[in-house]
C-alpha positions as CSV (number, residue, x, y, z in Angstrom):
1,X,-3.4,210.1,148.1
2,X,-1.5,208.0,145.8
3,X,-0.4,204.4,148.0
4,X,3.0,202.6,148.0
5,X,2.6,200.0,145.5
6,X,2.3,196.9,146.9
7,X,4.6,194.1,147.4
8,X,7.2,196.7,147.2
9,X,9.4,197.9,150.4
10,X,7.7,201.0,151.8
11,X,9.6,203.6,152.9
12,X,8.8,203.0,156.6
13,X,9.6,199.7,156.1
14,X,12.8,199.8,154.3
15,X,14.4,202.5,156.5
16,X,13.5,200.6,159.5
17,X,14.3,197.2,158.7
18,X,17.5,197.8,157.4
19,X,18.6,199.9,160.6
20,X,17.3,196.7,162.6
21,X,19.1,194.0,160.7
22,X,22.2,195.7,160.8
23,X,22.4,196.5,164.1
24,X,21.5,193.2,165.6
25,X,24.4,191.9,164.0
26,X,26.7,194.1,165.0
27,X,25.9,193.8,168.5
28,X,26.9,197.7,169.1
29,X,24.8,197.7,172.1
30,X,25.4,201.7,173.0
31,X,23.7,202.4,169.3
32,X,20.0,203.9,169.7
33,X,19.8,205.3,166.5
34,X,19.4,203.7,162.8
35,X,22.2,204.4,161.1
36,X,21.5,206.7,157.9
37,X,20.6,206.5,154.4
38,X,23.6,208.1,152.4
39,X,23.2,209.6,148.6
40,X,26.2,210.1,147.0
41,X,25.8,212.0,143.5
42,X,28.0,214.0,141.3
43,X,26.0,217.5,140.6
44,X,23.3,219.6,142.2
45,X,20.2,218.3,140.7
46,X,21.0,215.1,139.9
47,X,18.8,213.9,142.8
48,X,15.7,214.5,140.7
49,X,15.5,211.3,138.8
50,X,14.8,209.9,142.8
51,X,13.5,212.8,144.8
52,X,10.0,211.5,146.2
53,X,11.8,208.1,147.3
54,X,14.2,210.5,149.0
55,X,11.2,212.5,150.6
56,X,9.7,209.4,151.9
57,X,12.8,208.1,153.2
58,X,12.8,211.6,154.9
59,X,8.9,211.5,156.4
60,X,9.5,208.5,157.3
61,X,11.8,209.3,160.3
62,X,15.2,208.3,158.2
63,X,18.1,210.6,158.5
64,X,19.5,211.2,154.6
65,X,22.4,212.6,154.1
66,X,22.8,213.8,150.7
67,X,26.9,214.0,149.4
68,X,27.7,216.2,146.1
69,X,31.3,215.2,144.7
70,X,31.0,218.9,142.8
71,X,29.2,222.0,142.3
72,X,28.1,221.7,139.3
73,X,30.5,224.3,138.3
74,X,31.0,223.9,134.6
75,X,27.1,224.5,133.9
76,X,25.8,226.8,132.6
77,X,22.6,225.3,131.9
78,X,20.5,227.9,131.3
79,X,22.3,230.6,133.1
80,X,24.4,233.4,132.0
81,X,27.0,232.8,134.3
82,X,30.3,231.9,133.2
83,X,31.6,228.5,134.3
84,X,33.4,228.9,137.3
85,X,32.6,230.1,141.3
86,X,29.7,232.3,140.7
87,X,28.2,229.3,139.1
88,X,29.2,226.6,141.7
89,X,27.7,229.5,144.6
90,X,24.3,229.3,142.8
91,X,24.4,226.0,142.4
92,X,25.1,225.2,145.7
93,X,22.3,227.2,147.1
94,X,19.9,225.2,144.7
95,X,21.1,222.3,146.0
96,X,20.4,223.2,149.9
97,X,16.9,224.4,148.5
98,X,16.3,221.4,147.0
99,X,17.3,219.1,150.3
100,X,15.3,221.5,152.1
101,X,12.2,221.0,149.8
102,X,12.7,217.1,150.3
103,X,12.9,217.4,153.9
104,X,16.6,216.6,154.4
105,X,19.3,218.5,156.1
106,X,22.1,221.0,154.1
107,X,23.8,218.6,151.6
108,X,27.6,218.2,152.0
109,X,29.8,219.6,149.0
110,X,33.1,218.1,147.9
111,X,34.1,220.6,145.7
112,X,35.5,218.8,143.0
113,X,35.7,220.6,139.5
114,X,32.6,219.4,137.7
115,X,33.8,217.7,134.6
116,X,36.9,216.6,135.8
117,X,36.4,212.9,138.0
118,X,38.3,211.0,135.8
119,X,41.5,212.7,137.1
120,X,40.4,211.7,140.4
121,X,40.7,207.9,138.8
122,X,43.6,207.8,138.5
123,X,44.1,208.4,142.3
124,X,46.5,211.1,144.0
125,X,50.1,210.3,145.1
126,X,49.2,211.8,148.8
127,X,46.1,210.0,148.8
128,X,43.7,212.9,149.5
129,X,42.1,212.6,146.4
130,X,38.1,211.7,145.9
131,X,38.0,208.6,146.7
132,X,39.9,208.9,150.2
133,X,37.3,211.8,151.0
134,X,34.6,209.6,150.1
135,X,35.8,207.0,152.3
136,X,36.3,209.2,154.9
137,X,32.7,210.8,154.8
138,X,31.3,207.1,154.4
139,X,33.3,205.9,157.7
140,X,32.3,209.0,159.8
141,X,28.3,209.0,158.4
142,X,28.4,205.3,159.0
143,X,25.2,204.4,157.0
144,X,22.8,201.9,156.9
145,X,22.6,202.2,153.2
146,X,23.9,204.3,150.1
147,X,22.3,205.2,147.4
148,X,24.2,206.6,143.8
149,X,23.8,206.4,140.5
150,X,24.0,202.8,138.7
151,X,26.9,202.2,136.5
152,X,25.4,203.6,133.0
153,X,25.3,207.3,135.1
154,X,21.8,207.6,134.0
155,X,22.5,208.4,130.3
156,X,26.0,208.1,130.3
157,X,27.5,211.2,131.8
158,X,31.4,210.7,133.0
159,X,31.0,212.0,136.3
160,X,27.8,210.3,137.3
161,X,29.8,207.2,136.1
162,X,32.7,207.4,138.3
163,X,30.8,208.5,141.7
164,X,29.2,205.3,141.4
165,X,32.5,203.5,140.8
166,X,34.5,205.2,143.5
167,X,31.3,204.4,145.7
168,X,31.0,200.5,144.3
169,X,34.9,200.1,145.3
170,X,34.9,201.4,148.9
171,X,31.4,199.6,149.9
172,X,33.0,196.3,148.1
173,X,35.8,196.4,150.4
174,X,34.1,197.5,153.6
175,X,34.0,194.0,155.8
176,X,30.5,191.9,155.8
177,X,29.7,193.4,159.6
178,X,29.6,197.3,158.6
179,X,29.3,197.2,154.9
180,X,26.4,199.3,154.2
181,X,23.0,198.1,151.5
182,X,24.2,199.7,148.2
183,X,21.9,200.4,145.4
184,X,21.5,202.6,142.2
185,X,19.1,204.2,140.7
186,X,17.2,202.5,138.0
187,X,14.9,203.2,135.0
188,X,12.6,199.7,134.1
189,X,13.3,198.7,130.7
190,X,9.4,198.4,130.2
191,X,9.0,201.8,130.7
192,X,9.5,204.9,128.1
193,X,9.0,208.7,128.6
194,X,7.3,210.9,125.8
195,X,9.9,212.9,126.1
196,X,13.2,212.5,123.7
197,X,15.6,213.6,126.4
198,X,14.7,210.9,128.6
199,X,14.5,208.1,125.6
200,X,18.3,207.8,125.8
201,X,18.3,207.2,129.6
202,X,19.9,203.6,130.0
203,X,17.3,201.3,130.9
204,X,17.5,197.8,133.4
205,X,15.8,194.6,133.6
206,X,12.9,194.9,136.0
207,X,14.0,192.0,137.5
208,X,16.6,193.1,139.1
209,X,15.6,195.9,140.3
210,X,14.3,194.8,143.6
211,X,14.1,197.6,145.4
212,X,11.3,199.9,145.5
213,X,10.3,202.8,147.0
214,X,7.0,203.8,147.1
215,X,5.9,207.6,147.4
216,X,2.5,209.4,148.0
217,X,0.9,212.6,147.0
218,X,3.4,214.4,149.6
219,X,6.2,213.3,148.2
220,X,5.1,213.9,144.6
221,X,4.8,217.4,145.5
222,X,8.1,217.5,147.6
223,X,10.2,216.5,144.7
224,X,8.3,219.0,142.4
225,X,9.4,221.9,144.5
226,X,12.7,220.5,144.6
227,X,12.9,221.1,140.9
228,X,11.7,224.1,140.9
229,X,15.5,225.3,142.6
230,X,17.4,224.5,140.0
231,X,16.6,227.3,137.9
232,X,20.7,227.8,136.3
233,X,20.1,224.5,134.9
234,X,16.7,224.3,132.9
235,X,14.2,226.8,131.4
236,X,10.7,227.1,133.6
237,X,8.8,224.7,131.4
238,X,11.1,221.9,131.9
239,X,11.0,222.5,135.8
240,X,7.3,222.3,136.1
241,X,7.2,219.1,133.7
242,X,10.0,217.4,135.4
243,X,8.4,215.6,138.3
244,X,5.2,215.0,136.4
245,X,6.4,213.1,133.5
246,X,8.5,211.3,135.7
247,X,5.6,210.4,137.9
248,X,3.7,209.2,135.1
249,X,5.6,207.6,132.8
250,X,9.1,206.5,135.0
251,X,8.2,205.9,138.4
252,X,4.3,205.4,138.6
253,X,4.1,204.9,142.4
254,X,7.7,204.0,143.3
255,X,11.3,204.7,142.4
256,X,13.0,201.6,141.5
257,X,16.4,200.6,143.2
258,X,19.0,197.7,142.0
259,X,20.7,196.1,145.1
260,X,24.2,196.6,143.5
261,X,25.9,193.4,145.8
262,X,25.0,189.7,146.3
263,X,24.9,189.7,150.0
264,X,25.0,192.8,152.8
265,X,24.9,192.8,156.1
266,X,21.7,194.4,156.0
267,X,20.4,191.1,154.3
């Protein structure tokens, strides 16, 4: 079985040792249970690019809750559904079989049109836009940590962009006592795919990317099932390649995190 690299935090260790920091500084003495690990992404599938870290988090007794700001409803992919809610229904079911293939309860859908977050920048004037239901879900989940995408959205994309600046803002503002570990996903700079999709994935310093989650041969397999759901969105080949090429060439052993703020109260 492939081992957590070492000198890296483990799964076990990471879910567990942020839960007890936080809590010993809160003093919330009626609190038994670690708080959870919250992933906040824009579209069905785009937990992929992390899916083992998320598996271990799972086996290793963390609660993840994963949080879609859309369906995924302008597609198609691969599909020959029209964008739309037929698309955003089958979407949605690939993303519950992918949680369940990682080990992690029904995500929660938002329902925002895919495509379309930068309206949601520009906030609503009744305030029920986005990023009010995003704080809303992150007060009531309360969470140890939350997980999105970094700023560059993986290779760019809009939507991916703004989730992880409407997360960034409400975790910024949070006070020092509850505000939650932040971090995005990362791709090391010393590390290239062989594939050309992947070469324009934004890359970051290894340095700072502190964080990392190691996975074993469980996991591995976990996050290649998970793949395997998202069949609107890529053609067979691709699915089955998806988590190896990763494994080999992106995350060898670990998926790599950047702590996205100087100091949190799970430091």
């Amino acid at each position: 079985m492939l081992k957590p690299i070492a000198a890296t935090l483990g799964a076990a260790l990471f879910a567990v040792s942020l839960a007890g920091s936080a809590l010993a500084q809160t003093g919330d003495a009626d609190r038994s249970q670690p708080r959870p690990v919250m992933v906040i992404l824009a579209h069905p599938d785009d937990e992929l690019p992390m899916a083992p870290a998320l598996s271990a988090l799972a086996r290793a007794g963390a609660q993840v809750k994963l949080v879609y700001a859309t369906s995924g409803d302008a597609g198609p992919g691969v599909s020959d559904f029209e964008k739309g809610d037929a698309l955003a229904q089958a979407r949605e079911g690939e993303a519950r079989c992918a949680a369940d293939a990682l080990g992690l309860p029904a995500p929660m859908m938002l329902g925002y049109p895919d495509g379309q977050l930068f309206e949601e920048a520009r906030g609503t004037p009744d305030g029920d836009g986005l990023v009010a239901r995003l704080a809303g879900e992150i007060a009531a989940a309360d969470p140890e940590t939350i997980i999105t995408w970094g700023p560059d959205g993986g290779y760019g994309h809009a939507d991916h962009r703004l989730v992880s600046a409407f997360t960034s803002q409400l975790v910024q503002a949070m006070p020092a006592e509850r505000r939650p570990a932040l971090l995005y996903f990362g791709i090391r700079s010393d590390r290239e795919a062989p594939v050309a999709e992947l070469q324009r994935w934004a890359k970051t310093d290894p340095a700072l990317l502190s964080v990392r989650i190691g996975y074993e041969e469980d996991d591995l397999a976990a996050a290649a099932a998970a793949s395997q759901c998202h069949v609107t969105q890529y053609p067979p080949e691709i699915l089955t390649a998806l988590a190896p090429v990763f494994h080999q060439a992106i995350w060898q052993g670990a998926v790599d995190f950047r702590p996205a703020l100087p100091s949190t109260a799970a430091e």
